[in-house]
N, C-alpha and C positions, 0 to 999 in steps of 0.2 A: 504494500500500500504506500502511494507516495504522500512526502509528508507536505505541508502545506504552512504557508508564509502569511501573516499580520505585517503591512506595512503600512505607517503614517506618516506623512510628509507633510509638516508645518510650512505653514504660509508665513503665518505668523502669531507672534506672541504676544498679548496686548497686558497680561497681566501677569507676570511672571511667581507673585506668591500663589494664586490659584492653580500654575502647571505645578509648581513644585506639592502644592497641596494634592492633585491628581496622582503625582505618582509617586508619593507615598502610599497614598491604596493601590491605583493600578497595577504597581511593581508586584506586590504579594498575589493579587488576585489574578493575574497572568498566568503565576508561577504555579498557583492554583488551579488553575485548568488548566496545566500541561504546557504553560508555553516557556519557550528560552528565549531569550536575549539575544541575538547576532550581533548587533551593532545598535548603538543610541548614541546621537550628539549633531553636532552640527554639521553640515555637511563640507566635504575636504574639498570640492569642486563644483560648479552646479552648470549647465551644461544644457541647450535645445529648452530654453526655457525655465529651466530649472531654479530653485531657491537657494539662496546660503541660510539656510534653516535647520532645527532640529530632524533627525528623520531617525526612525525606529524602526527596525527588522526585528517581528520574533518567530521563530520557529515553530510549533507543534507537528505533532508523531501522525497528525492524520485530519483531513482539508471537517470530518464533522468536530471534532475538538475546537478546531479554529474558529469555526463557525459558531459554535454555543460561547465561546466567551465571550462575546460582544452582550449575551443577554445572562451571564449572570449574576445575581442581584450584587455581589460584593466589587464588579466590575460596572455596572450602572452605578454604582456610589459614589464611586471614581468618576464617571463623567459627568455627574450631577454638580458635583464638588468642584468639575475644571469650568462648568459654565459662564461659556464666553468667552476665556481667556485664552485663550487660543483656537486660531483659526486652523484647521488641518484637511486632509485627503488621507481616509483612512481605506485600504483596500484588503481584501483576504484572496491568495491564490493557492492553486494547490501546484507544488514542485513536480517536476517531469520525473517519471518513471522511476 
């Protein structure tokens, strides 16, 4: 089964106690549905459009895992908690083969 990628790509940050306030939940509640961390920060090059913004790659073992963390409830708390303060592009894929 291939595994499958959480990626968010800020625009931007309007309130930066409210991000850091987000992931402080976010972080545990990720790790709690199965997901890892690849890469989080600002980005080293931005390119075809791109931002010099925060961007977050996280991992999970499998594209339903990835899928259910966006609804649960200790990961809605965390986006409840970042409200507004940051503008982002969050996407879910699933990894090739």
């Amino acid at each position: 089964m291939p595994k499958a990628y959480m990626l968010s790509a800020y625009h931007s940050v309007s309130d930066p106690e409210k991000l850091a306030a987000y992931a402080k939940l976010a972080g545990p509640a990720i790790q709690a549905g199965g997901g890892r961390f690849i890469a989080r920060g600002p980005a080293a090059r931005a390119m075809e459009g791109g931002l010099m913004q925060r961007t977050v790659i996280v991992e999970f073992d499998s594209l339903d895992a990835a899928l259910a963390l966006y609804d649960r409830p200790d990961y809605q708390e965390a986006v409840r908690v970042l409200d507004g303060g940051a503008e982002r592009d969050m996407r879910i894929v699933e990894g090739v083969g």
